[in-house]
Each structure stands twice: as C-alpha cells, then as structure tokens.
N, C-alpha and C positions, 0 to 999 in steps of 0.2 A: 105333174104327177098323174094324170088323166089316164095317161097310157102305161101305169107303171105294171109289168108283169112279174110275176111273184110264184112260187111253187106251191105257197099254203098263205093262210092270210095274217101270220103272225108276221111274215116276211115287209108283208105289203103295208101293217099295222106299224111296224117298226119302221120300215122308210118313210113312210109318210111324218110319223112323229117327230125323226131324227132330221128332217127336211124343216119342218113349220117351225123346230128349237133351236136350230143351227144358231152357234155363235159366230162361224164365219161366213162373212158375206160371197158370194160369188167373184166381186171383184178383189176379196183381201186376198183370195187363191188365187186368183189369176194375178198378184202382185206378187205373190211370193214365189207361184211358179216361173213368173218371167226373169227376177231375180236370181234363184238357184240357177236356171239355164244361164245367164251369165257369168255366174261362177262357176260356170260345169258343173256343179254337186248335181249325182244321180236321182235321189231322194230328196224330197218336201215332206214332212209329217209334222204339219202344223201344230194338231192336235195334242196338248198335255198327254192323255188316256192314250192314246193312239201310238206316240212315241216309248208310253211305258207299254206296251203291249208288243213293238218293233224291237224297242230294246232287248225285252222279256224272249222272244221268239230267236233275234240274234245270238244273245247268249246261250242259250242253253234248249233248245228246239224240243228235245224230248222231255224235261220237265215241262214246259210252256203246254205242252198237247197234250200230256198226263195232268195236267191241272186241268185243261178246255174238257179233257173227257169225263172228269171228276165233275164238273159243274156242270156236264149235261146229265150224267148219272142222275145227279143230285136233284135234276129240275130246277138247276139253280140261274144256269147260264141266260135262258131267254130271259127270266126276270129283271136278271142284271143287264143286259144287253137295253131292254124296253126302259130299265130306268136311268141309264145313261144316256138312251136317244130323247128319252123326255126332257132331261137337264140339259142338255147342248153340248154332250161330249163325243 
C-alpha cells in the first residue's frame, strides 16, 4: 500500500482500511478466480455486500444510482462505504 495513489485521502483512508480488514485472503481469490475460469463463469463476486450491490445494479440500474446519489446527498455513502471497509466487507 506504500504506493497506493488516491484522488483525496478519504479514498486512500478507505483502501487502506478495507485492505488491513479484508476477510478474503489473497490466495481464497485467486482460488475462486481459477475455479470460475474453469467453469467459464464471466464473474467472481465473492463478497456477500458486493454481490447485493451486483445484483442490486443488475436489476434495476436506475434505482441502484438514484439511491448511490441519495446517500451522497445525504453524506451518508462515505460513512457507509468507511464502515464496511472497517468490518471486512
């Protein structure tokens, strides 16, 4: 993370955090990516959070980005975002 470059330091605050909390390790992704490649499957999204946010985006794109703009209005989204990367999601 040494070299990690960042537009503002909330960016750089958050990857770093969401890095040291990680619940997956480096080699569970690279097991899971070797495996989907064997099955062809385009997509990996390991993650719980991650896959409701893929699903969320799938389905319905303009509700998903009318709520993302709602919780930046709100100053709600980096909060969430910071305490998601704190838990390991």
């Amino acid at each position: 993370m040494e070299k990690l470059r960042c537009t503002d330091e909330f960016q750089g605050q958050c990857s770093t955090t969401g890095v040291d909390n990680a619940r997956w390790t480096p080699e569970m992704i690279a097991s899971l990516v070797i495996d989907a490649v064997k099955k062809d499957r385009m997509y990996v999204v390991p993650q719980a959070a991650a896959k409701i946010f893929w699903i969320s985006k799938r389905i319905s794109p303009s509700a998903f980005f009318g709520f993302q703009a709602f919780l930046m209005r709100m100053e709600w989204a980096r909060k969430l975002m910071f305490q998601m990367a704190w838990m390991g999601f």
